[in-house]
N, C-alpha and C positions, 0 to 999 in steps of 0.2 A: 327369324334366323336362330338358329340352334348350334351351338359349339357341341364336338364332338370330342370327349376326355377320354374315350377308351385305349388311347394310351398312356394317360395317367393312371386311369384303374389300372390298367394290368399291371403297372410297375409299382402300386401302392400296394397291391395283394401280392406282389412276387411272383406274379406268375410270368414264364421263359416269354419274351418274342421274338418274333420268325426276324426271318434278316433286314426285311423292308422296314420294320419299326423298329429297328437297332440302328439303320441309318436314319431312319429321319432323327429320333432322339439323339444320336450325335453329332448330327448337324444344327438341330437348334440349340444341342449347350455350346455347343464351339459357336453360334451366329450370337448367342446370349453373351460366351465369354469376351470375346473380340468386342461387342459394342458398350460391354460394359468397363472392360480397359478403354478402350477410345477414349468415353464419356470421362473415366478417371482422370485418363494422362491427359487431358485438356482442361480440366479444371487444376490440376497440378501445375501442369504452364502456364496457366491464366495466374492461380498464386505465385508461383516464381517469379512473374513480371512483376506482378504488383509489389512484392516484397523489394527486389531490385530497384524498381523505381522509389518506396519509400526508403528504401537503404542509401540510395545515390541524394537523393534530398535533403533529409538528413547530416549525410555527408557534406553537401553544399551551404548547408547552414552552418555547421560547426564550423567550418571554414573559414566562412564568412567572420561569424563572432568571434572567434579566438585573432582575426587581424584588428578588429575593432577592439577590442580586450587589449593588446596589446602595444598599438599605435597609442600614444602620448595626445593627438592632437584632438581637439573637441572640433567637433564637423557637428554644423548646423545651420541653419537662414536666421537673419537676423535682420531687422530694418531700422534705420533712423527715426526715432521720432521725435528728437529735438535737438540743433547744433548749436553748441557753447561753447566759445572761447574763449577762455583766461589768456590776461597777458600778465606776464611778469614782470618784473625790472629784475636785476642780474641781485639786488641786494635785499635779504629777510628783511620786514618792518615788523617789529611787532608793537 
């Protein structure tokens, strides 16, 4: 199979074409421009989501930490591992 660039040549030398190679050449840069905005603005949405999602995450951490940051109270698991009772009498010995 053999590709045929004679209208590449002709537009690489300048040379005039008749009207049928003036539309196809303007229809493959307009099929060229369109699918290469497509391909753009889809890879542009794809970043914009992913930026959003890591902006909202983010967001939901700082959230997060700044209530923990400023709550007083120590949150943790803790387990028994040995019960001691003192008893006292009501008066110091020493």
């Amino acid at each position: 199979m053999t590709i045929d660039f004679r209208l590449r040549d002709k537009l690489l030398r300048g040379e005039q074409l008749n009207w049928m190679e003036a539309v196809v050449a303007i229809l493959i840069v307009a099929v060229a421009l369109v699918v290469g905005l497509t391909f753009g603005l889809v890879i542009l949405g794809l970043a914009v989501v992913l930026m959003l999602g890591f902006g909202a995450r983010l967001w939901w951490l700082k959230r997060k930490w700044r209530k923990e940051m400023a709550s007083d109270d120590l949150q943790g698991e803790y387990h028994v591992v040995e019960r001691h009772i003192e008893y006292r009498s009501g008066r110091d010995e020493h």
